[in-house]
N, C-alpha and C positions, 0 to 999 in steps of 0.2 A: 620663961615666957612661952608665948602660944605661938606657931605661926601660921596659924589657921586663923588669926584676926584679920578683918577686911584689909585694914590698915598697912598691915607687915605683907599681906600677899600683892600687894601692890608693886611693894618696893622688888618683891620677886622678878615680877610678873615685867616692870620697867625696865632694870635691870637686864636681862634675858632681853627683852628685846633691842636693849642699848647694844647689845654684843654684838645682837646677829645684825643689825644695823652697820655697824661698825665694820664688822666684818666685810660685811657688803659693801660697800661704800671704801674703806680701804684698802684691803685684803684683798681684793676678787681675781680674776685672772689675771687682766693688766693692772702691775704692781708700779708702786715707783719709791724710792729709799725716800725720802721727805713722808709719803704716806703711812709706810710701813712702820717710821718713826713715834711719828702720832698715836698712831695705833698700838702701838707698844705702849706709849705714855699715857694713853687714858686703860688702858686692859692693866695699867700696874696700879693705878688708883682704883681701879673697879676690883682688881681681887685684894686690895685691902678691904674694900667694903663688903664684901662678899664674906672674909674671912671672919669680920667685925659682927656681922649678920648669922652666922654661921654660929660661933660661942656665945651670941647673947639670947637663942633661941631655941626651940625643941627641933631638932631635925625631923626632917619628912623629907619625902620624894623628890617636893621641887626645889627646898633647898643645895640639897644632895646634885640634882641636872643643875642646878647653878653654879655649884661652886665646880663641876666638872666639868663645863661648858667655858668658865673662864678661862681655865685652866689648861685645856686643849686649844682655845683661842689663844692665850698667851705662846703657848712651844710653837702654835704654824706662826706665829708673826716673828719670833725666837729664829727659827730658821729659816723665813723668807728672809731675814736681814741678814742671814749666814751666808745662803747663796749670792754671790755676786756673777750670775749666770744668768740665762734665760733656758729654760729646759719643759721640752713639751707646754702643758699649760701652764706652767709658771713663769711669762714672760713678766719681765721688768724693763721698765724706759731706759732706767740708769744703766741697765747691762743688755744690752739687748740681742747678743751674740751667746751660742751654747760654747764651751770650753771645753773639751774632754778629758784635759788634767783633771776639771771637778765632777769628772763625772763619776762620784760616788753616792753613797748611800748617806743621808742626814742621820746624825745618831745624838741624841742630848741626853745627857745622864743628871738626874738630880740628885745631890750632895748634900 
């Protein structure tokens, strides 16, 4: 397939903006674990479609910032829901106090 068709740059182009939407809208400074939740739950339906989009297509550029755009959105919501802290701009409702037992560095290895 092409995905230089109107049609498929579309589904790009929604996509992408569904993220950074998302993002925005759940993700942002003020967090809350109900949010963060969601946000995990539709970012793991969007990188199956991404991934679906991905093999049934030619890759190019924007494919490519999509599927890594998911991807990076998926690990920060991965670990906003790691922290259960509030730290610098990462406040959250549900923790809203810093800890210093967790005050380490976020590390996620994929297996």
């Amino acid at each position: 397939g092409d995905v230089a068709e109107p049609d498929e740059l579309v589904v790009i182009y929604h996509n992408w903006d569904e993220i950074r939407r998302l993002m925005w809208d759940y993700v942002s400074i003020v967090r809350t674990d109900n949010r963060l939740r969601r946000a995990a739950a539709r970012l793991k339906n969007l990188k199956k479609e991404v991934r679906e989009f991905y093999w049934g297509h030619r890759v190019n550029a924007d494919i490519l910032e999509l599927r890594n755009l998911v991807s990076v959105a998926s690990l920060i919501v991965e670990c906003a829901l790691r922290r259960k802290e509030s730290r610098g701009l990462h406040y959250t409702l549900d923790h809203p106090e810093a800890e210093e037992s967790l005050r380490t560095d976020t590390v996620i290895r994929k297996f």
